[in-house]
SEVOBA-475291 format. One line per 5 residues: their letters; for each residue z, x, y of N, C-alpha, C, O, CB. Coordinates in steps of 0.02 Angstrom, whole numbers, padded with zeros to 5 digits. Glycine has a CB too. Example, Ala and Ser with C-alpha at 12.3 -4.5 7.8 and 13.67 -1.06 7.14 Angstrom:
BEGIN
AS	00390,00660,-00284,00390,00615,-00225,00390,00660,-00165,00423,00712,-00166,00452,00565,-00224  00354,00642,-00112,00357,00684,-00053,00394,00645,00002,00402,00670,00057,00286,00704,-00030
//
This chain:
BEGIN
XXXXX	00383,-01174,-01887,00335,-01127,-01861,00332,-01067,-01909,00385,-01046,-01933,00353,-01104,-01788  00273,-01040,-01925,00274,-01007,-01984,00269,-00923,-01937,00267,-00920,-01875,00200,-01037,-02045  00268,-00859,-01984,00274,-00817,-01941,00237,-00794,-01903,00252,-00779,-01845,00291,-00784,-01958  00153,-00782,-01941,00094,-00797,-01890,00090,-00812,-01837,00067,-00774,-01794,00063,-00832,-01900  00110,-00868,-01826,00112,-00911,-01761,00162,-00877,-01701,00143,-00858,-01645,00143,-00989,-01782
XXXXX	00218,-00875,-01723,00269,-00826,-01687,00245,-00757,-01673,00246,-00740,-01614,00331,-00818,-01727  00227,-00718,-01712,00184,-00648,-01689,00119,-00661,-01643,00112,-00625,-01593,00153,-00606,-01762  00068,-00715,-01659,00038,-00738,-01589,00040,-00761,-01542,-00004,-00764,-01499,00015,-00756,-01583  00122,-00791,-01541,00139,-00824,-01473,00190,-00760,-01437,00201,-00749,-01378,00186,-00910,-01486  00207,-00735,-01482,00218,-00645,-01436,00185,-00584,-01412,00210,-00534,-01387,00251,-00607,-01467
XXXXX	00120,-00597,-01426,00062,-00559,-01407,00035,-00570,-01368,00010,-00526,-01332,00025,-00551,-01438  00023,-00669,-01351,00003,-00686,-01279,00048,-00676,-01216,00039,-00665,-01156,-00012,-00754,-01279  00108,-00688,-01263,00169,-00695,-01226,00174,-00613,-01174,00192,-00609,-01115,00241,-00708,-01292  00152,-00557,-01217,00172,-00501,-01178,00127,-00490,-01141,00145,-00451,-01097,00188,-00446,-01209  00044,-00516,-01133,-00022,-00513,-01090,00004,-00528,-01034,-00008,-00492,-00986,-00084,-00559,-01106
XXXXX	00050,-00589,-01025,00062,-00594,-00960,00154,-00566,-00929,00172,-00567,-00870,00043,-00678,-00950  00176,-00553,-00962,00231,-00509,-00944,00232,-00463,-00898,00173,-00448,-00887,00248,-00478,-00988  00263,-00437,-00868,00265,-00380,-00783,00272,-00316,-00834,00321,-00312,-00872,00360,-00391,-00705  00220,-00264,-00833,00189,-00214,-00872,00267,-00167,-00847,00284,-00172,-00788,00093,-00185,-00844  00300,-00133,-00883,00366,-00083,-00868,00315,-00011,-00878,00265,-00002,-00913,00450,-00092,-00940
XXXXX	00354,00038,-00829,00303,00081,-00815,00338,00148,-00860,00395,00167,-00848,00289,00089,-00724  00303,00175,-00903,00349,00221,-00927,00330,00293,-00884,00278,00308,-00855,00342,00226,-01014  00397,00333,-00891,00390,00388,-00875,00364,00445,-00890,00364,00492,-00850,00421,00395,-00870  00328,00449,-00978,00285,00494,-00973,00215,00468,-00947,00171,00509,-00936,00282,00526,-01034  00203,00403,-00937,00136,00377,-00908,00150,00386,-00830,00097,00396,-00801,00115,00293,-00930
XXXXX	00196,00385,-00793,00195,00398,-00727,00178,00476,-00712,00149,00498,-00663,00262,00377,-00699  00205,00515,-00775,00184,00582,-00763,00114,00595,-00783,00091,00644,-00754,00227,00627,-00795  00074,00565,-00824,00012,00585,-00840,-00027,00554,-00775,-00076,00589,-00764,-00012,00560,-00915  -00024,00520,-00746,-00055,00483,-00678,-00021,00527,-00615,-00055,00526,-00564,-00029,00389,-00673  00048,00569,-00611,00007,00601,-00539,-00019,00678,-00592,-00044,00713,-00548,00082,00625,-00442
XXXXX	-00023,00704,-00635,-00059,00755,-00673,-00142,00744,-00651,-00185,00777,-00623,-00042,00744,-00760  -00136,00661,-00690,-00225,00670,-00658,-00222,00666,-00607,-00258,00712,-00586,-00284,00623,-00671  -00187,00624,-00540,-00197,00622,-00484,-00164,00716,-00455,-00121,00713,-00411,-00158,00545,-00458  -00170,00742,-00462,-00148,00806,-00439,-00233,00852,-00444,-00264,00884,-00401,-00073,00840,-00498  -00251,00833,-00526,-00313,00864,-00537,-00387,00840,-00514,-00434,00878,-00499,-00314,00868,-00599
XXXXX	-00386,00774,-00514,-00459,00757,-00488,-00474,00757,-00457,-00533,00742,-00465,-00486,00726,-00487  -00461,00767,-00400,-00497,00768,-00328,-00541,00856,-00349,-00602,00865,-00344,-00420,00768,-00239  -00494,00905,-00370,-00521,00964,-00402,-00606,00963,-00438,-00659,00989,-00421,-00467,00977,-00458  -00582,00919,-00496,-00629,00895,-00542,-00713,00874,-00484,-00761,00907,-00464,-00584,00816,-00587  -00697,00821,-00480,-00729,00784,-00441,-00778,00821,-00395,-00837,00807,-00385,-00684,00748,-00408
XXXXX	-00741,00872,-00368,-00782,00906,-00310,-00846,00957,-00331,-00902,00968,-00308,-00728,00950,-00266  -00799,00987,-00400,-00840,01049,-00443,-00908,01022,-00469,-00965,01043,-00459,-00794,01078,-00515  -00880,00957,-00515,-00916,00919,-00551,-00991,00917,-00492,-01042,00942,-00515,-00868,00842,-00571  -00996,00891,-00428,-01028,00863,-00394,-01060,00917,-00372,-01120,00910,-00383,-01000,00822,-00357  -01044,00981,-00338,-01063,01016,-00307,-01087,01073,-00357,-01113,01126,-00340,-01019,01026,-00259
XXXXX	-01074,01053,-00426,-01100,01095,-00468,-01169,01067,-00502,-01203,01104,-00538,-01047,01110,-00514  -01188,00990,-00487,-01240,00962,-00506,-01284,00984,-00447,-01341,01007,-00456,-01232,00888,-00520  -01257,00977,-00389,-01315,00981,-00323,-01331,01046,-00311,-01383,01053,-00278,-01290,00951,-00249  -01292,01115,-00332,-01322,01153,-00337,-01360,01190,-00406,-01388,01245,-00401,-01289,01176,-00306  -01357,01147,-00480,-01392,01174,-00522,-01468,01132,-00501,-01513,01174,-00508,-01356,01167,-00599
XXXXX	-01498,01063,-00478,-01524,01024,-00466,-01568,01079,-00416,-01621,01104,-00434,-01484,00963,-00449  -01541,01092,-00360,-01579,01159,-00324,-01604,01196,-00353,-01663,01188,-00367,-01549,01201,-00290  -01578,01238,-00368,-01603,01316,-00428,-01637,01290,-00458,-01690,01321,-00457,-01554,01359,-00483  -01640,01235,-00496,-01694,01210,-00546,-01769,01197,-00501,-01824,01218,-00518,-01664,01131,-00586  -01753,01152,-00431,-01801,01145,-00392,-01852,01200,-00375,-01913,01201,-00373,-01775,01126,-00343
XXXXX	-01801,01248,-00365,-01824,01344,-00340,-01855,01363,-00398,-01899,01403,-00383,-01749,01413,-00323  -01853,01352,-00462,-01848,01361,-00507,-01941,01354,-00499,-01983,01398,-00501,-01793,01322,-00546  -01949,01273,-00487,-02019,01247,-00490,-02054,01274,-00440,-02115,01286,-00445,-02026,01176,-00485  -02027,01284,-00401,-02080,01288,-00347,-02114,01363,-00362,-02174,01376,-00356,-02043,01282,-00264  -02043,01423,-00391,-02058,01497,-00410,-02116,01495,-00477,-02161,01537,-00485,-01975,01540,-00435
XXXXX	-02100,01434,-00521,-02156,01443,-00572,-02213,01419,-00571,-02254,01438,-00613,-02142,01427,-00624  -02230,01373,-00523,-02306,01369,-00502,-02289,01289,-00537,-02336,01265,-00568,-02380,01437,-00542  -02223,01245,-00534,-02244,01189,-00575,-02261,01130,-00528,-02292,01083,-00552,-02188,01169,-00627  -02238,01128,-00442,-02237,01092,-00392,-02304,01138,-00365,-02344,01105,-00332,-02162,01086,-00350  -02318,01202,-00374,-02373,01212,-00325,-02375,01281,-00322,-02324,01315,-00319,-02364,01180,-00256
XXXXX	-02438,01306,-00322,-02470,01375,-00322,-02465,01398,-00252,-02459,01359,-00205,-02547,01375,-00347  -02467,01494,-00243,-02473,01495,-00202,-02417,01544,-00194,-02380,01552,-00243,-02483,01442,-00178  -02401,01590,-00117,-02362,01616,-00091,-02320,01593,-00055,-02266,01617,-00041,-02380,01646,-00073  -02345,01539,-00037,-02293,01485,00003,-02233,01468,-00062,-02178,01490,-00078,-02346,01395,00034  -02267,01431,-00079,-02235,01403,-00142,-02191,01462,-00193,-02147,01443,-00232,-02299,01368,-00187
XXXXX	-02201,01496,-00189,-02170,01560,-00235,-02102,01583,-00170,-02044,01582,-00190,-02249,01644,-00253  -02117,01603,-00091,-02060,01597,-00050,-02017,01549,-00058,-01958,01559,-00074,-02074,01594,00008  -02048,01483,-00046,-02005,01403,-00062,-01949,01430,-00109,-01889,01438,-00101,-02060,01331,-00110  -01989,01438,-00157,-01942,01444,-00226,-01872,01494,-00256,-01823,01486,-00292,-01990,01461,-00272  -01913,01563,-00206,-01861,01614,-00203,-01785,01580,-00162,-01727,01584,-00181,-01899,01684,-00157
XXXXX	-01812,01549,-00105,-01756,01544,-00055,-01711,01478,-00088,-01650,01475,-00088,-01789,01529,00031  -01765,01421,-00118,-01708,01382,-00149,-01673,01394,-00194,-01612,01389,-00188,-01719,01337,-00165  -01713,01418,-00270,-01664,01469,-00305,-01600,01508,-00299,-01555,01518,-00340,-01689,01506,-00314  -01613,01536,-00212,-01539,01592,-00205,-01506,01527,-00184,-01448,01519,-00204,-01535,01675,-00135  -01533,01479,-00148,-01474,01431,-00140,-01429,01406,-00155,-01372,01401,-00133,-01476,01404,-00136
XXXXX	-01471,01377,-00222,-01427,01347,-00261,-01379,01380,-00313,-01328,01352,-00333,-01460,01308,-00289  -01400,01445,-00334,-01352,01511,-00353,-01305,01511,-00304,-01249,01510,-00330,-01388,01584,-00354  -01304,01514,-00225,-01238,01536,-00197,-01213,01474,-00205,-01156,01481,-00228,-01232,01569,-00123  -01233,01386,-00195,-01185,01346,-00206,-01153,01363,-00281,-01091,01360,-00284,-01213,01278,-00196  -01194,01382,-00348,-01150,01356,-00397,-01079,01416,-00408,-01027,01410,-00441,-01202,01344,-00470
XXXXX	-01108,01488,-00355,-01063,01551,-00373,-00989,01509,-00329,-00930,01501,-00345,-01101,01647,-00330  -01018,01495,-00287,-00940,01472,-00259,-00922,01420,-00275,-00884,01393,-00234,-00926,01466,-00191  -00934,01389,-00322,-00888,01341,-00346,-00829,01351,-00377,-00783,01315,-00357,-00913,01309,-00382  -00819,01386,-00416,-00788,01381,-00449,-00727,01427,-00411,-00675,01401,-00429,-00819,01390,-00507  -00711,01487,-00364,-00672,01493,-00312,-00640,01410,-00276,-00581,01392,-00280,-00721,01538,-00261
XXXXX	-00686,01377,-00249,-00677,01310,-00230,-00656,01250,-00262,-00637,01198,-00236,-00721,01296,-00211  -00664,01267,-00329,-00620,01213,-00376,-00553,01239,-00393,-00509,01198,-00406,-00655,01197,-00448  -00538,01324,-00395,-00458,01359,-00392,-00425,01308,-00339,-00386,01260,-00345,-00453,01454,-00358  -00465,01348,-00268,-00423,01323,-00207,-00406,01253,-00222,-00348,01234,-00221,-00462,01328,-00134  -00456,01215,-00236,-00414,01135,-00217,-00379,01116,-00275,-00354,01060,-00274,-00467,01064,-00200
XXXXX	-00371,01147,-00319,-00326,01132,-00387,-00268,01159,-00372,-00219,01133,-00398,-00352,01163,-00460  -00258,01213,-00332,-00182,01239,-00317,-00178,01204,-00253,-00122,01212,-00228,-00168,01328,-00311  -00219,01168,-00219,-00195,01122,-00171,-00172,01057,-00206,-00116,01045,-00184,-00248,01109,-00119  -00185,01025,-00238,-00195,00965,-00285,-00089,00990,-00315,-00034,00967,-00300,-00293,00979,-00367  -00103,01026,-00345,-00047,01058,-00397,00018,01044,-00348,00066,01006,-00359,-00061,01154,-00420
XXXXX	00004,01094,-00284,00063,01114,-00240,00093,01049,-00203,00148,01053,-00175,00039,01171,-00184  00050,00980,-00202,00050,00913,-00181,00101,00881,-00204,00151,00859,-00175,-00003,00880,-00196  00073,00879,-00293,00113,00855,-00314,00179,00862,-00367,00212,00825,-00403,00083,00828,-00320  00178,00934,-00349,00217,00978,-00389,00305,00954,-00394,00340,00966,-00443,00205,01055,-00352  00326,00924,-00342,00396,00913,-00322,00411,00868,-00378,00448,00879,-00426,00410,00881,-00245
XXXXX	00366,00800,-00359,00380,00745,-00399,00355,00741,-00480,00388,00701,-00513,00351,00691,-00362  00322,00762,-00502,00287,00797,-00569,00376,00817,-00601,00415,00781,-00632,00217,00888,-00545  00383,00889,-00577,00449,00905,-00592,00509,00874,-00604,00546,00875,-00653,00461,00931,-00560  00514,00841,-00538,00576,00807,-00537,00572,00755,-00610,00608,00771,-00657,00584,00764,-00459  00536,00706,-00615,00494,00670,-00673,00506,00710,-00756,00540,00690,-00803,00401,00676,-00646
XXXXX	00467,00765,-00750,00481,00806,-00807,00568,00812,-00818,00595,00813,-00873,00444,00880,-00793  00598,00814,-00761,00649,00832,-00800,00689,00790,-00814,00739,00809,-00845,00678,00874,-00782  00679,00702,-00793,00698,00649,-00792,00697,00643,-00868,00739,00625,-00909,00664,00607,-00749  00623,00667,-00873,00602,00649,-00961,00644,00694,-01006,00665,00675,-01061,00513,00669,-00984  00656,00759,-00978,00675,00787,-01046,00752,00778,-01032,00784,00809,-01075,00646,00872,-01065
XXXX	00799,00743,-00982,00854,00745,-00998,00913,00799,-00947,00974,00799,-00941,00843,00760,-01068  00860,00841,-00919,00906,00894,-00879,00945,00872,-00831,01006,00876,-00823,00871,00944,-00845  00893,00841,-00794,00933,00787,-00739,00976,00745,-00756,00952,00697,-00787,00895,00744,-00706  01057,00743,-00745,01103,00692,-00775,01148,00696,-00726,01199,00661,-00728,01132,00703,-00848
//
């Protein structure tokens, strides 16, 4: 068997092997799992309220429709979507120091597995 062959029959060989979990990858997975739910929420509630304001946006510049109606429409969706996007970002703190304080124990404990303190 030449060596080729042996380096590809250890490459299939490890595809199906039981994956060993390392410990700085257990720590980067609850890191993200600590942060995204954070992410996630900002991300979303920061599209649905720029998506508004832009709406307010149209209705204030005459691009959906002329008029005083249409110019009120626009004022009120505009402030809307301004107060969703002002509080976001208060609301992405809070759930990131909720997220953080979750998984803060085990993160640590982990970190210090890695660097050795723990013995």
């Amino acid at each position: 068997m030449n060596d080729l062959d042996k380096v590809y029959a250890e490459s299939v060989a490890k595809d199906y092997m039981p994956k060993e979990t390392n410990k700085v990858r257990q720590l980067k997975k609850l890191d993200e799992r600590a942060k995204l739910p954070a992410f996630i929420s900002a991300m979303t509630l920061g599209i649905i309220g720029t998506l508004i304001f832009g709406t307010g946006m149209c209705f204030g510049l005459g691009v959906f429709g002329t008029g005083a109606v249409f110019m009120i429409v626009g004022v009120l969706l505009g402030l809307a979507g301004a107060a969703i996007c002002i509080t976001n970002y208060p609301l992405y703190k809070k759930l990131l120091k909720k997220g953080k304080e979750k998984y803060a124990f085990e993160i640590l404990e982990l970190a210090k597995e890695i660097t050795g303190e723990a013995q």
